[in-house]
TIVO-2410 file (N, C-alpha, C; in nm, 3 decimals):
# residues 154
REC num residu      c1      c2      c3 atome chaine
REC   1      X   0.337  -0.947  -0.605     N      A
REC   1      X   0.280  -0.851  -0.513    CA      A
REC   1      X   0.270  -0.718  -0.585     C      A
REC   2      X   0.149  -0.684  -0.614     N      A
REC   2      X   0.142  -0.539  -0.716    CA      A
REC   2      X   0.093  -0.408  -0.568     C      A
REC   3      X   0.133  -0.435  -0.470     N      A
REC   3      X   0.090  -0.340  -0.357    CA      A
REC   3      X   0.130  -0.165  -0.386     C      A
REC   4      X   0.082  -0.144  -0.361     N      A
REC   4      X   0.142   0.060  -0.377    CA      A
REC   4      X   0.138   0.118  -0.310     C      A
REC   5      X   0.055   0.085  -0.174     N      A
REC   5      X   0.027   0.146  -0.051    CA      A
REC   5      X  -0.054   0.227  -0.045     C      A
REC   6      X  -0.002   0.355   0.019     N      A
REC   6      X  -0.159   0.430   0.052    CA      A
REC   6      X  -0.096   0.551  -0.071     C      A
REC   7      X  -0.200   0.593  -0.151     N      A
REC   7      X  -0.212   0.695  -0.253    CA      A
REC   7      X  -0.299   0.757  -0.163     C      A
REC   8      X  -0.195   0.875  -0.195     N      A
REC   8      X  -0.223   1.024  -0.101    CA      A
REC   8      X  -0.309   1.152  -0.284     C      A
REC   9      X  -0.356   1.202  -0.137     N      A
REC   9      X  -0.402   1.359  -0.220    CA      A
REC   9      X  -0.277   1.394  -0.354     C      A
REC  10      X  -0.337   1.437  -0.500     N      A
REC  10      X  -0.191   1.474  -0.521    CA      A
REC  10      X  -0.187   1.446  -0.683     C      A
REC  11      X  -0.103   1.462  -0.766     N      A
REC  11      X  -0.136   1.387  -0.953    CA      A
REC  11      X  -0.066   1.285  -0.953     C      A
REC  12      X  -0.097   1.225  -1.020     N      A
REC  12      X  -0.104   1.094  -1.096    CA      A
REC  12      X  -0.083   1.109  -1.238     C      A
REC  13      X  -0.003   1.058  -1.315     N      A
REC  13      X   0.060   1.044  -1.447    CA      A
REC  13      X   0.054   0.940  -1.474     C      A
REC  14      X   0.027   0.891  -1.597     N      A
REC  14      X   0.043   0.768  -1.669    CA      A
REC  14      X   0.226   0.827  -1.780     C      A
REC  15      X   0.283   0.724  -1.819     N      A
REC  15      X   0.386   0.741  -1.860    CA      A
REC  15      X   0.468   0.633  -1.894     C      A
REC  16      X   0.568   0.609  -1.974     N      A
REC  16      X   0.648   0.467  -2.039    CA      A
REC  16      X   0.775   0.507  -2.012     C      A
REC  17      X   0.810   0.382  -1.923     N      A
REC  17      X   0.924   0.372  -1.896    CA      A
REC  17      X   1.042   0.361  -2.040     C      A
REC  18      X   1.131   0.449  -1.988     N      A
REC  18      X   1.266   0.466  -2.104    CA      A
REC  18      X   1.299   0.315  -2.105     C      A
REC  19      X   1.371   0.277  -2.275     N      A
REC  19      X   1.333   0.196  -2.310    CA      A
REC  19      X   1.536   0.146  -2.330     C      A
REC  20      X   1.556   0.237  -2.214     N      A
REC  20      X   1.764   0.234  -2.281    CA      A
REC  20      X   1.799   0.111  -2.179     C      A
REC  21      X   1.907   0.102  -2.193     N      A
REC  21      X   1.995  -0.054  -2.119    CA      A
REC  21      X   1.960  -0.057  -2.004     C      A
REC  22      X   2.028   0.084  -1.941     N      A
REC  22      X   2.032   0.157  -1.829    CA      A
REC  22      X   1.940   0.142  -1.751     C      A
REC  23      X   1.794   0.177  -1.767     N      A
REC  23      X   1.689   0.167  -1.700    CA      A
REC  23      X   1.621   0.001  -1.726     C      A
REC  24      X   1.621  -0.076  -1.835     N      A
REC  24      X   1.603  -0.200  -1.820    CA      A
REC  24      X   1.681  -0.259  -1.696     C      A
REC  25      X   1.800  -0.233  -1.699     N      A
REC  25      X   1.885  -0.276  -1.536    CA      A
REC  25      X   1.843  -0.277  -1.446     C      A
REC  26      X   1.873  -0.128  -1.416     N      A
REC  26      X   1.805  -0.058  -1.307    CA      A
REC  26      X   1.656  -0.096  -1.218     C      A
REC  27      X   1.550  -0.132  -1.366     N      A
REC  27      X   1.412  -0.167  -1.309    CA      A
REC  27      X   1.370  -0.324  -1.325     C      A
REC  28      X   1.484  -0.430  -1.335     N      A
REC  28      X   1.432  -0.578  -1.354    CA      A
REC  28      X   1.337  -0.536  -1.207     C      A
REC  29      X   1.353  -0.532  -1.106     N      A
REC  29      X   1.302  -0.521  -0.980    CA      A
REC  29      X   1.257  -0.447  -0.938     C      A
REC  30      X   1.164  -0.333  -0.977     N      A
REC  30      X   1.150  -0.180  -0.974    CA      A
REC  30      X   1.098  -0.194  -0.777     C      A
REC  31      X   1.099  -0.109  -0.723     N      A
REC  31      X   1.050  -0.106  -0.597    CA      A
REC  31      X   0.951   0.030  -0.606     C      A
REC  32      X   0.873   0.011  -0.541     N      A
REC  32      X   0.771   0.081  -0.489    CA      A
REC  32      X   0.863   0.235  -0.443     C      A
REC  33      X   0.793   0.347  -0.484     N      A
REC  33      X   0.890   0.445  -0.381    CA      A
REC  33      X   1.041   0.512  -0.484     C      A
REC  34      X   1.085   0.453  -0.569     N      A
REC  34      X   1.173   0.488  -0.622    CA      A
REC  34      X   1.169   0.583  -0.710     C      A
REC  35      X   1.233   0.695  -0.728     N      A
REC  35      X   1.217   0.815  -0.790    CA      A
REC  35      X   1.195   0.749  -0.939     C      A
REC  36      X   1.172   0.874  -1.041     N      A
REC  36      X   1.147   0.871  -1.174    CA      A
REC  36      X   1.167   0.975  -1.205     C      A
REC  37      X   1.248   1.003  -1.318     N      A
REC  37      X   1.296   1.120  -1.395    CA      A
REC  37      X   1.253   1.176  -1.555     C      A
REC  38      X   1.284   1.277  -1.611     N      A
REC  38      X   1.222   1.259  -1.759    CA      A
REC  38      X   1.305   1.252  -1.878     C      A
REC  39      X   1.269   1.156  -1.914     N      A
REC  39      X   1.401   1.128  -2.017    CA      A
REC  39      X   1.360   1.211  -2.165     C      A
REC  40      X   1.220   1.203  -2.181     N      A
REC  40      X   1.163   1.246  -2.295    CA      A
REC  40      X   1.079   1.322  -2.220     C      A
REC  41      X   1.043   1.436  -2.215     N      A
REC  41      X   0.889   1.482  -2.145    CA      A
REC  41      X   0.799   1.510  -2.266     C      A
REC  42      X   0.837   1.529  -2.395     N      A
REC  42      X   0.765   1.547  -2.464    CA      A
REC  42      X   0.643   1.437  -2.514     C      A
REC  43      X   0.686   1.315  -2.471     N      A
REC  43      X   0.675   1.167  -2.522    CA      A
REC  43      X   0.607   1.101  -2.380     C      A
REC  44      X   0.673   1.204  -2.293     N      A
REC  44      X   0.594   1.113  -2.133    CA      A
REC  44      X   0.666   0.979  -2.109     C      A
REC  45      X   0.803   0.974  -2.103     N      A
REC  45      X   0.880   0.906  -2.108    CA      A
REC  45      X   1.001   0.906  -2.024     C      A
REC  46      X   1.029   0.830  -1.880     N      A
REC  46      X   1.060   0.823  -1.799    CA      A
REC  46      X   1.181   0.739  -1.757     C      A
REC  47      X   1.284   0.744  -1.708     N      A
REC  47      X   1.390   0.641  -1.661    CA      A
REC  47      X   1.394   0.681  -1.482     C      A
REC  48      X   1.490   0.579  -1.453     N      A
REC  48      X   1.560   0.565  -1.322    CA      A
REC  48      X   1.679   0.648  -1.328     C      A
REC  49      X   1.755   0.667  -1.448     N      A
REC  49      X   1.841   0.744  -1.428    CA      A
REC  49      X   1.889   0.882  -1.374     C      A
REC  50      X   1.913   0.865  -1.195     N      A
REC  50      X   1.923   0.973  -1.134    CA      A
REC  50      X   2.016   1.067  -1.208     C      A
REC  51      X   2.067   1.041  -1.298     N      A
REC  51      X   2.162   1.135  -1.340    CA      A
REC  51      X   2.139   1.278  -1.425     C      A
REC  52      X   1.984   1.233  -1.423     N      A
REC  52      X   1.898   1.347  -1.465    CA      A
REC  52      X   1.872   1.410  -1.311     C      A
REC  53      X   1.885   1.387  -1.250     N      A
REC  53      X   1.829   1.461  -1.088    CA      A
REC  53      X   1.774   1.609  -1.097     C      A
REC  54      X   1.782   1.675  -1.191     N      A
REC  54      X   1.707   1.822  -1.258    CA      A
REC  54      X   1.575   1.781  -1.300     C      A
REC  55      X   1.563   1.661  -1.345     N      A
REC  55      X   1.473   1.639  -1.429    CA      A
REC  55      X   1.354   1.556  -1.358     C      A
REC  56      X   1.323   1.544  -1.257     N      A
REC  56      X   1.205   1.495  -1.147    CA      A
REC  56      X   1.139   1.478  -1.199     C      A
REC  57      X   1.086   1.365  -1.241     N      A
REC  57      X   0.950   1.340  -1.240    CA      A
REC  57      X   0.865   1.326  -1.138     C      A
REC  58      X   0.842   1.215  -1.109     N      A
REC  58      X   0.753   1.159  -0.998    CA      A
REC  58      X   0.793   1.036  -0.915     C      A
REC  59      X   0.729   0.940  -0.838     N      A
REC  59      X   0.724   0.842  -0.765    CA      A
REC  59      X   0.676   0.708  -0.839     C      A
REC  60      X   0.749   0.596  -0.895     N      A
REC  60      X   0.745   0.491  -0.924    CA      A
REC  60      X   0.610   0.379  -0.796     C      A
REC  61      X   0.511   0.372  -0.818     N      A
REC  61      X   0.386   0.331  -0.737    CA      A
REC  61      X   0.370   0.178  -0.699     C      A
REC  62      X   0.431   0.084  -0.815     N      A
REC  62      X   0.431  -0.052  -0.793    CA      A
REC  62      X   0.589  -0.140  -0.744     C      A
REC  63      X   0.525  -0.212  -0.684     N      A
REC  63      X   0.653  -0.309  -0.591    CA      A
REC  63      X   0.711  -0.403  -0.731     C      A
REC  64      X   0.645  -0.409  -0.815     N      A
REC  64      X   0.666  -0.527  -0.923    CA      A
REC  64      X   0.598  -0.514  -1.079     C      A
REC  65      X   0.654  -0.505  -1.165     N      A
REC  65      X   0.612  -0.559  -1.294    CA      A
REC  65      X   0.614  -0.667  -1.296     C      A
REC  66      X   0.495  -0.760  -1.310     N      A
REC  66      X   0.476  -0.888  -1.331    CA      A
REC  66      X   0.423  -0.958  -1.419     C      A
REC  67      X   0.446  -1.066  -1.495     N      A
REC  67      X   0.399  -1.122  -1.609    CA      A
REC  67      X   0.282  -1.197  -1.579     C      A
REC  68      X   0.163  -1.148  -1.620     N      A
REC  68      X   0.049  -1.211  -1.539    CA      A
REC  68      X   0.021  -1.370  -1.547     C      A
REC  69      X   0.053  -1.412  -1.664     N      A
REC  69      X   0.021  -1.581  -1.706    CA      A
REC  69      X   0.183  -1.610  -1.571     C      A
REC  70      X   0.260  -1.604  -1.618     N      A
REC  70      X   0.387  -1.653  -1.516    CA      A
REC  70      X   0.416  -1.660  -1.343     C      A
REC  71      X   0.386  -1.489  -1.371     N      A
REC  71      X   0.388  -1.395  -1.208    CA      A
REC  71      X   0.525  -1.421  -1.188     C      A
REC  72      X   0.596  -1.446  -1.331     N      A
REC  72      X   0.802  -1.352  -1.333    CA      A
REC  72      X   0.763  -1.234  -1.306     C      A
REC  73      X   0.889  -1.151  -1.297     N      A
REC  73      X   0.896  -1.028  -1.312    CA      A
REC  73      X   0.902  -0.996  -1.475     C      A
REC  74      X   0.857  -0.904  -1.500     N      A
REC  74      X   0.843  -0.858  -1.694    CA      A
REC  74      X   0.958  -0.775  -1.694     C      A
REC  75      X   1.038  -0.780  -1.825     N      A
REC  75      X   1.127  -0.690  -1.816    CA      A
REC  75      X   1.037  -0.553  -1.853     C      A
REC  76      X   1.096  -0.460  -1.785     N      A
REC  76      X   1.026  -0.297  -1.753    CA      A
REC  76      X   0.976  -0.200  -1.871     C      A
REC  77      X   1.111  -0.266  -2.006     N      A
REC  77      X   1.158  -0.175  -2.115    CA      A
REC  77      X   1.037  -0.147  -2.165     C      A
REC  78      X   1.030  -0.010  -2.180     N      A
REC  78      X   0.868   0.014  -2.280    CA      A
REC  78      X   0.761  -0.021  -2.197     C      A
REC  79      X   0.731  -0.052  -2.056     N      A
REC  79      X   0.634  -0.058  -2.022    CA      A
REC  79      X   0.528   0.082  -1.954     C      A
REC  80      X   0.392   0.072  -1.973     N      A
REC  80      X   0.347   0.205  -1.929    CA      A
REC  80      X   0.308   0.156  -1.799     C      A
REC  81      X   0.324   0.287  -1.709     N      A
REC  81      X   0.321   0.271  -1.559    CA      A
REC  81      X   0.217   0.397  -1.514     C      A
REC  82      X   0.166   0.415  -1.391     N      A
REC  82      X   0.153   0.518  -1.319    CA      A
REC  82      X   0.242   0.561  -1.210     C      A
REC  83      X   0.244   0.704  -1.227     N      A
REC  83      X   0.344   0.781  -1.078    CA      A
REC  83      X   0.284   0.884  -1.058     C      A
REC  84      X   0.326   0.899  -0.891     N      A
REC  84      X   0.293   1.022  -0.864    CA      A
REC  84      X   0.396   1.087  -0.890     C      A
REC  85      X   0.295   1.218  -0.977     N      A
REC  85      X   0.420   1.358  -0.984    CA      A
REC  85      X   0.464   1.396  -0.840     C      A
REC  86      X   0.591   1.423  -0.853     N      A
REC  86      X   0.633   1.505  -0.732    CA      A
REC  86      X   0.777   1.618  -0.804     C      A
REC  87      X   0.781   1.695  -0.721     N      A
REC  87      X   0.893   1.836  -0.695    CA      A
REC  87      X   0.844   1.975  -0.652     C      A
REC  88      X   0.888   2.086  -0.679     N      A
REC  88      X   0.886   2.220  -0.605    CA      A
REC  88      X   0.747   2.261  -0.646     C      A
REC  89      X   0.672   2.217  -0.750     N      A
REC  89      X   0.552   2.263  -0.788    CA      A
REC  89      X   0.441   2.157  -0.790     C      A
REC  90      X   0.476   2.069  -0.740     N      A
REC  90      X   0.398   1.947  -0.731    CA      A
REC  90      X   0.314   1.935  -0.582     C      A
REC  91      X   0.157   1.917  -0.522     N      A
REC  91      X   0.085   1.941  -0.451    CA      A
REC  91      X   0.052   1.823  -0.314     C      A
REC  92      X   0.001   1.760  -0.250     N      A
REC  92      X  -0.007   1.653  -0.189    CA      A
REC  92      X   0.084   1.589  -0.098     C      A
REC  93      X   0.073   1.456  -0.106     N      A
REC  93      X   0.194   1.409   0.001    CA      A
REC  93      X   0.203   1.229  -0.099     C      A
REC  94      X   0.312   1.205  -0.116     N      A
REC  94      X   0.359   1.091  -0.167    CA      A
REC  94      X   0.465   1.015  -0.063     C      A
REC  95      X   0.473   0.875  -0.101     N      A
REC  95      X   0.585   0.781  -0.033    CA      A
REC  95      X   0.720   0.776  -0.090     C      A
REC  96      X   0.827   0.765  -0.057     N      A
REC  96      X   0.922   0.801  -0.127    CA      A
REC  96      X   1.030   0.666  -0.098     C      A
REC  97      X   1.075   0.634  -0.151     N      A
REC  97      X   1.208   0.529  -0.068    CA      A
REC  97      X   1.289   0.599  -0.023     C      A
REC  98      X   1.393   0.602   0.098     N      A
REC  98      X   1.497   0.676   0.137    CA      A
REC  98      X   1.626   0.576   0.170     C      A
REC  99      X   1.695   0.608   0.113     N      A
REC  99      X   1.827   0.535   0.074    CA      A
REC  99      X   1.836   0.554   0.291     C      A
REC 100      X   1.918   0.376   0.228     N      A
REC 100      X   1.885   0.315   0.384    CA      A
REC 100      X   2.004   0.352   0.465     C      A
REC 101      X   2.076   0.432   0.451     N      A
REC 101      X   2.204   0.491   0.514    CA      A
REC 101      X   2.145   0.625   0.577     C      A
REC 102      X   2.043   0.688   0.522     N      A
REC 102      X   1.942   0.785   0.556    CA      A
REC 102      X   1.865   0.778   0.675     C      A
REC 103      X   1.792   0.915   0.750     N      A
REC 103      X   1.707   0.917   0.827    CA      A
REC 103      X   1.711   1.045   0.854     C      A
REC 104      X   1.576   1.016   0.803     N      A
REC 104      X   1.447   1.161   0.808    CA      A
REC 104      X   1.395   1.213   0.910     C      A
REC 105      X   1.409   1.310   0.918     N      A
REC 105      X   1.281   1.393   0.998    CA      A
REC 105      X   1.199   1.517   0.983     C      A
REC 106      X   1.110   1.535   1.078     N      A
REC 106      X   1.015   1.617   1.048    CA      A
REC 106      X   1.056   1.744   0.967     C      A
REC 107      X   1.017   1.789   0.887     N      A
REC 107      X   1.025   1.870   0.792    CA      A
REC 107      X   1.151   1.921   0.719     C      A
REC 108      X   1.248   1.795   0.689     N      A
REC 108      X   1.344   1.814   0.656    CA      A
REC 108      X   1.360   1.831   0.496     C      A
REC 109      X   1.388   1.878   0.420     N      A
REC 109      X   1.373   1.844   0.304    CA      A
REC 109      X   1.444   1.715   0.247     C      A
REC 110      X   1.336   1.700   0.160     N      A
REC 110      X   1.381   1.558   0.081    CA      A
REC 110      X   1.417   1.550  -0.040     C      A
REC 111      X   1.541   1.491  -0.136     N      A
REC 111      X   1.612   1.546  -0.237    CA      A
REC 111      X   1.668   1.391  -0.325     C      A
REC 112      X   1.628   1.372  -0.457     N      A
REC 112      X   1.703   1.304  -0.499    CA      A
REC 112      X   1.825   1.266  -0.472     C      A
REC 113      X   1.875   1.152  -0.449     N      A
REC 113      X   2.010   1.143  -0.357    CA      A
REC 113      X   2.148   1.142  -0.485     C      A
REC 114      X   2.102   1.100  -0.635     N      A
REC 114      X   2.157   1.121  -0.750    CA      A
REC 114      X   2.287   0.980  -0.709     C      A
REC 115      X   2.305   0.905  -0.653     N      A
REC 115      X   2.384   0.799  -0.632    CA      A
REC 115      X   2.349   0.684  -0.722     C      A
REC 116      X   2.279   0.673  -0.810     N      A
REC 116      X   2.224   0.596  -0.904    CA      A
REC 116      X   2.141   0.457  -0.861     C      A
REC 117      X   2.055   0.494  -0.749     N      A
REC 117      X   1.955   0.401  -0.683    CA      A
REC 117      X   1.847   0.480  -0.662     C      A
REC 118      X   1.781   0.556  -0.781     N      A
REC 118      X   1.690   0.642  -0.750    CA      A
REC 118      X   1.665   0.658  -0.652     C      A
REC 119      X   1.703   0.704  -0.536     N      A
REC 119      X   1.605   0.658  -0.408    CA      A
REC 119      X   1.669   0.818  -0.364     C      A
REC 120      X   1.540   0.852  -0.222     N      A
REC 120      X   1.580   1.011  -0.183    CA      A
REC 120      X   1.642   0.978  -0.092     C      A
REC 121      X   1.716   1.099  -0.067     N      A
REC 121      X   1.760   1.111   0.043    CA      A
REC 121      X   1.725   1.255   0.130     C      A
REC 122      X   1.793   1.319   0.260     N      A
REC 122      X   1.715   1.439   0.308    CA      A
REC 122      X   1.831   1.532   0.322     C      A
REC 123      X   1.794   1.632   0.340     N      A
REC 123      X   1.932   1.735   0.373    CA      A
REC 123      X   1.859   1.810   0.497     C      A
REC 124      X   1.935   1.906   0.550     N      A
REC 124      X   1.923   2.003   0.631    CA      A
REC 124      X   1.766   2.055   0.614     C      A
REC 125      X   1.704   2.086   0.757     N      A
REC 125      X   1.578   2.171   0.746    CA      A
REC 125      X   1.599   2.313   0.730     C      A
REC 126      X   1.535   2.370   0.676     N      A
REC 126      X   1.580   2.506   0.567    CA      A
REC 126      X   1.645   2.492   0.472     C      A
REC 127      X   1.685   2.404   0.431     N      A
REC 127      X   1.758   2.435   0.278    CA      A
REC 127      X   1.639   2.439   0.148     C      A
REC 128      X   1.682   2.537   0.057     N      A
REC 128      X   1.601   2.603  -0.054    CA      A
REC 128      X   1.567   2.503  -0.120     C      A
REC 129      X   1.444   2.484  -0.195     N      A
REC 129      X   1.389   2.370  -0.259    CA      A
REC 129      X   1.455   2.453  -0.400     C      A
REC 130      X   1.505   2.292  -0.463     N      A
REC 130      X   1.568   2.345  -0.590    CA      A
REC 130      X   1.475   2.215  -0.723     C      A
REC 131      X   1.553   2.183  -0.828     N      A
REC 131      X   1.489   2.108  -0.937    CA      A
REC 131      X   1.474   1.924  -0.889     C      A
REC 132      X   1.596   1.952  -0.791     N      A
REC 132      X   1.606   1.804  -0.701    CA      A
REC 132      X   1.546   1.737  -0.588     C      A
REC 133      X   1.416   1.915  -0.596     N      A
REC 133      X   1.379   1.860  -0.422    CA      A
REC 133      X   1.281   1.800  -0.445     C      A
REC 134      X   1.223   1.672  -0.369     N      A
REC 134      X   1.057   1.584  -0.407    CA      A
REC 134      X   0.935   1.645  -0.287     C      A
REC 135      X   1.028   1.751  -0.141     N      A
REC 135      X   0.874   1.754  -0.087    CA      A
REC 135      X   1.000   1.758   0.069     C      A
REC 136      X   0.915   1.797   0.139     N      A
REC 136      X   0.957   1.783   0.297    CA      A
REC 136      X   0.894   1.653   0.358     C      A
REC 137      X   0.998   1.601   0.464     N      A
REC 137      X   0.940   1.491   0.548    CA      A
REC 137      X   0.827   1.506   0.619     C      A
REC 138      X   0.733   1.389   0.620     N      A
REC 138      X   0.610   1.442   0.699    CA      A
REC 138      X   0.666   1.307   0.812     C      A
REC 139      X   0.723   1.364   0.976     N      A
REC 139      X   0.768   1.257   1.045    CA      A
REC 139      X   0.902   1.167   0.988     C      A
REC 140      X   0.942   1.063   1.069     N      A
REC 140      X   1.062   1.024   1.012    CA      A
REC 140      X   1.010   0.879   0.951     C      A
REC 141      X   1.124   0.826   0.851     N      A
REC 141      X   1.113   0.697   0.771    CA      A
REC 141      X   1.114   0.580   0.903     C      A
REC 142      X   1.044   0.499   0.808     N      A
REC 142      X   0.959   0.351   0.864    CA      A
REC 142      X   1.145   0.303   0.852     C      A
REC 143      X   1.146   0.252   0.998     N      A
REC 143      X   1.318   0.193   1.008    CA      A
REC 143      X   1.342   0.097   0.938     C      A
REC 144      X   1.252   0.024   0.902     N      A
REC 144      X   1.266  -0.178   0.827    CA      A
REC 144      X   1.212  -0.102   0.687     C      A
REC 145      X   1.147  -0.066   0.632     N      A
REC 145      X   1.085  -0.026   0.503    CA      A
REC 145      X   1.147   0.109   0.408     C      A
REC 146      X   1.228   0.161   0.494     N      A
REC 146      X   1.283   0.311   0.464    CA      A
REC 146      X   1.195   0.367   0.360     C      A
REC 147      X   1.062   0.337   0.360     N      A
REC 147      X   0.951   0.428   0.341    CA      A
REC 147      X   0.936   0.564   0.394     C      A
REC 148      X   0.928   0.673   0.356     N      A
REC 148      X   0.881   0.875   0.384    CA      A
REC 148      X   0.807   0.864   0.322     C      A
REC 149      X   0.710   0.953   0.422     N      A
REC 149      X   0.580   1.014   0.364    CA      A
REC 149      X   0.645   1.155   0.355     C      A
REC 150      X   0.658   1.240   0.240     N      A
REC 150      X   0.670   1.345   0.190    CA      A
REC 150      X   0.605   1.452   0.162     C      A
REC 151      X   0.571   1.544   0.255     N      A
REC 151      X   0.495   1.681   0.180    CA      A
REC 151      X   0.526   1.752   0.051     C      A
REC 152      X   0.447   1.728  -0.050     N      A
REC 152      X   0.489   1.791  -0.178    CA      A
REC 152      X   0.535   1.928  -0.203     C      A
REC 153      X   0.605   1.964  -0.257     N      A
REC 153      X   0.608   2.159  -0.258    CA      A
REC 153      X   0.660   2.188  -0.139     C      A
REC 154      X   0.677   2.334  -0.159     N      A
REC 154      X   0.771   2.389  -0.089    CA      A
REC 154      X   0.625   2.511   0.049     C      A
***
């Protein structure tokens, strides 16, 4: 299933997934929605590793890397992907995963949750958009999909 859903107004990056243990793990199964960080920006070179949570990239777009002759999953390492950019200077509205202990609402801000499941989570409405924030909630997350639609920027 290579689905991505609805691509909103907004940039788009091409970019290669980091090529360390860590993110091979992390992405045997990549999900749709899951943050992306910069491991290299010079190189356009990206991991899962929330532990960069300063370092935002964008929105991971596909449900699956798949091996097309097979239709396995491909391992991730070194593969080039598209994402939407997202954070404090980033424009549009993107989908986000929201860690399923979560629930969003309207214009709450939305923030790397840094728990090492790339996935966002929300904080308080009014709190200052910082290097961690991906965008305000537009409405609350899909209850079965913990899909957010996210307003980009502050």
């Amino acid at each position: 299933d290579l689905d991505v859903g609805t691509l909103y107004e907004g940039e788009y990056q091409y970019v290669q997934l980091d090529e360390s243990p860590e993110v091979d793990e992390a992405l045997l199964y990549p999900d749709r929605g899951l943050l992306l960080f910069w491991s290299d920006r010079a190189n356009f070179k990206v991991t899962v590793n929330d532990e960069l949570r300063s370092e935002l990239a964008g929105v991971f777009l596909n449900n699956a890397l798949t091996d097309l002759t097979t239709r396995d999953p491909a391992d991730p390492a070194g593969k080039y992907v598209y994402m939407q950019k997202v954070g404090p200077k980033s424009h549009g509205r993107a989908t986000v995963l929201l860690l399923e202990a979560s629930t969003a609402a309207e214009d709450e801000v939305v923030i790397a949750a840094g728990d090492g499941t790339a996935q966002a989570d929300r904080v308080a409405v009014e709190t200052a958009f910082d290097a961690t924030s991906v965008g305000l909630g537009e409405g609350a997350d899909d209850p079965t999909t913990h899909m957010l639609v996210v307003r980009l920027g502050a």
